[in-house]
N, C-alpha and C positions, 0 to 999 in steps of 0.2 A: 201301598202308600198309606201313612199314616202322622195325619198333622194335629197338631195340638193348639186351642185355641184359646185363648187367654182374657178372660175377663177384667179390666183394669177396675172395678167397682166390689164394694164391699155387698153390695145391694144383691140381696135375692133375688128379686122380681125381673131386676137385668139381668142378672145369669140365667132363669127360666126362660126370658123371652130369648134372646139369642139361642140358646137349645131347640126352642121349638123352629126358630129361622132356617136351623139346617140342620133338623130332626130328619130329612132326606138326604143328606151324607155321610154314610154310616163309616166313612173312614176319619168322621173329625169327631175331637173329646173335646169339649167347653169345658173349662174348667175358670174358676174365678179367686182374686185375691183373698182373704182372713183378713187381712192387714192394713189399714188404708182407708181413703174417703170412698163415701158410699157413693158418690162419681165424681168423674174429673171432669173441673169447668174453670179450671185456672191454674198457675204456675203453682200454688202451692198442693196443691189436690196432685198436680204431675210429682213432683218431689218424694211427698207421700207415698203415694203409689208405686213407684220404682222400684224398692228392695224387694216389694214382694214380687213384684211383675219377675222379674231379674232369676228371681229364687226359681220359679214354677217353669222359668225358661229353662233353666238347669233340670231341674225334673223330669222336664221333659224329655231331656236328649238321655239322661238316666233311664227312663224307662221306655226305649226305643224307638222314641217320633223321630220321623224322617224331617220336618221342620214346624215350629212354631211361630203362633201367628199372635201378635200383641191388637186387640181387637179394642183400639182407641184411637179415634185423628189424631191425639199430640202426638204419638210414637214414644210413651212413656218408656223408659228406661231398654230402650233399641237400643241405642250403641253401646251401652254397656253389657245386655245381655249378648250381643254379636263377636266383643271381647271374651267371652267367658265361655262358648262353645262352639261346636264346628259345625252342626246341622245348621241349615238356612234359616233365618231370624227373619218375618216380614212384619210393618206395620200398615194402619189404616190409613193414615194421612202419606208419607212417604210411598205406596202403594197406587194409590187413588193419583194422587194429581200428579206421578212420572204418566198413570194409564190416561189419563184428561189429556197431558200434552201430545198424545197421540193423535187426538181426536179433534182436538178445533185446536184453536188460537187465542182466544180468549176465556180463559178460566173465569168461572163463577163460583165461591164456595158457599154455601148455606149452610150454618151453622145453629149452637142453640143460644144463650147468651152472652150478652156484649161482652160478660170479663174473656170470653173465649177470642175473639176479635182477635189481641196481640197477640196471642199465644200463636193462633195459625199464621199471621203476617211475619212471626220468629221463624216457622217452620217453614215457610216460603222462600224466605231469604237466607236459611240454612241449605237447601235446595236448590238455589240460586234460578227460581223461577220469577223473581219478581216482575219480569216482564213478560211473562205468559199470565200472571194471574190479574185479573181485571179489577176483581173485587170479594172483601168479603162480608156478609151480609147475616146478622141475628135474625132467628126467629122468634127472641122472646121467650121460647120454650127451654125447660131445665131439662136434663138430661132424663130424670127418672121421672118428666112427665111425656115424652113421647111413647106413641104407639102407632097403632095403625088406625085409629079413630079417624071423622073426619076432621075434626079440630085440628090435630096434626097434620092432616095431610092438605088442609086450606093456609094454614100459618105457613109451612113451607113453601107449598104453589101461589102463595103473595110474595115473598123475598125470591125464588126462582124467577118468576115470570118480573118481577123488576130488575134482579142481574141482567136477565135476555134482552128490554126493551131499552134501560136504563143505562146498563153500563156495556152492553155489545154484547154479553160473552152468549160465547158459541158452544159451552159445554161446561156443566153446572156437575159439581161434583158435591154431594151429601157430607158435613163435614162432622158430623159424630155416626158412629157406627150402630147407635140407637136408632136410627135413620132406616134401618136397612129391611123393617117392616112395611116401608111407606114407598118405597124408592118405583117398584113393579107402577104402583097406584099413581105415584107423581109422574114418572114417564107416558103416561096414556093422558094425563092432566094436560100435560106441558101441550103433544100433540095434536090433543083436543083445542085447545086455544092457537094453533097452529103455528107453531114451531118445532120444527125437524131439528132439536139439540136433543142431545145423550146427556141423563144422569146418569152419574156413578156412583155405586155404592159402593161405599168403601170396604164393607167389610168381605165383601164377595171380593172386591181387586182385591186384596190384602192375601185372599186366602188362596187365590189363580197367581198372584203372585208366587207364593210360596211353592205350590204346586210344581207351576213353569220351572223355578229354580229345581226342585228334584229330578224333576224329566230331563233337565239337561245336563243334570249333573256339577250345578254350580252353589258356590256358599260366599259369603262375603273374603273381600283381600284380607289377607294376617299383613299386608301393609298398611290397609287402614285401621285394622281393628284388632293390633297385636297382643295376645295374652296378656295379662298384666302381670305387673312384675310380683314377685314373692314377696311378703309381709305379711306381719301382724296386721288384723283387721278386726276391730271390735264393734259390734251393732250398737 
């Protein structure tokens, strides 16, 4: 098995750190955009980002991944790359809260900045989860300032631990994939302060996503996401 991981960011430092996240699965390749915002935190940074995302999806089923993982909450340019090939296509956001709704009732997402807010309340009601999801919640943190510090990992377990007390939810899902440094660290937090909710890291579902789909031998419908037609197409 052999899945291929897609960095939606122009950003070095994010393509290094994800490498070292799952520098213990030696069956996944990170690889990252050329082309595009050095991260995505709003409808325009998603746009951007797409053609290349889209491209290195292609690439991938070129040079033999079993399926490709778009390793971003918005699910930048997912359904057009699921048009364009037949290996399984998974993203972070669409990944993460189908596995949340498994788990409780009440979604919490934590995210990094407010412009991000609409963007997942789009992605929720493209999903038609709006009534599983409780709430979604900034941490004020930009994408390429997360780590695994404690700074990050107290700005996150103040908006988690207010989704749980505040707005009910029974299971808080990490809503950027930059997250997924801190996710181990905020699940012992959460605990600690005593509550039995499950975080999710998106980027881990994203990529057991994908996995699950090889083991069973499935890809998206060519009803939903049939080839597209033959044309000129100019970048």
């Amino acid at each position: 098995m052999r899945v291929c991981v897609i960095s939606p960011n122009t950003s070095k430092a994010f393509l290094e750190g994800q490498r070292r996240e799952l520098v213990n699965m030696p069956h996944i390749k990170v690889v990252g955009i050329t082309r595009g915002p050095e991260s995505v935190e709003c409808y325009y940074d998603d746009v951007l980002a797409s053609p290349n995302i889209v491209e290195l999806v292609q690439k991938a089923e070129r040079d033999g991944f079993d399926a490709a993982v778009i390793s971003c909450f918005f699910d930048p340019g997912l359904r057009a790359a699921r048009e364009v090939v037949s290996i399984p296509v998974t993203a972070a956001g669409e990944a993460s809260l189908l596995l949340a709704c498994s788990l409780g009732n009440r979604i919490g997402v934590v995210t990094t900045v407010e412009n991000s807010i609409p963007v997942i309340h789009h992605l929720v009601k493209g999903l038609g989860l709006e009534s599983h999801v409780a709430t979604v919640r900034a941490s004020s943190l930009g994408v390429l300032e997360l780590d695994s510090g404690e700074n990050t990992v107290k700005a996150l377990l103040k908006e988690t631990l207010a989704a749980i007390k505040d707005e009910g939810s029974d299971v808080v899902v990490l809503g950027c994939t930059g997250m997924a440094e801190t996710a181990a660290a905020l699940q012992q937090r959460v605990r600690t302060a005593g509550f039995d909710v499950p975080i999710v890291d998106p980027l881990r579902a994203a990529i057991q996503w994908a996995e699950m789909m090889i083991n069973l031998r499935l890809r998206h419908s060519r009803v939903s996401y049939p080839k597209p037609p033959v044309k000129i197409r100019t970048a």
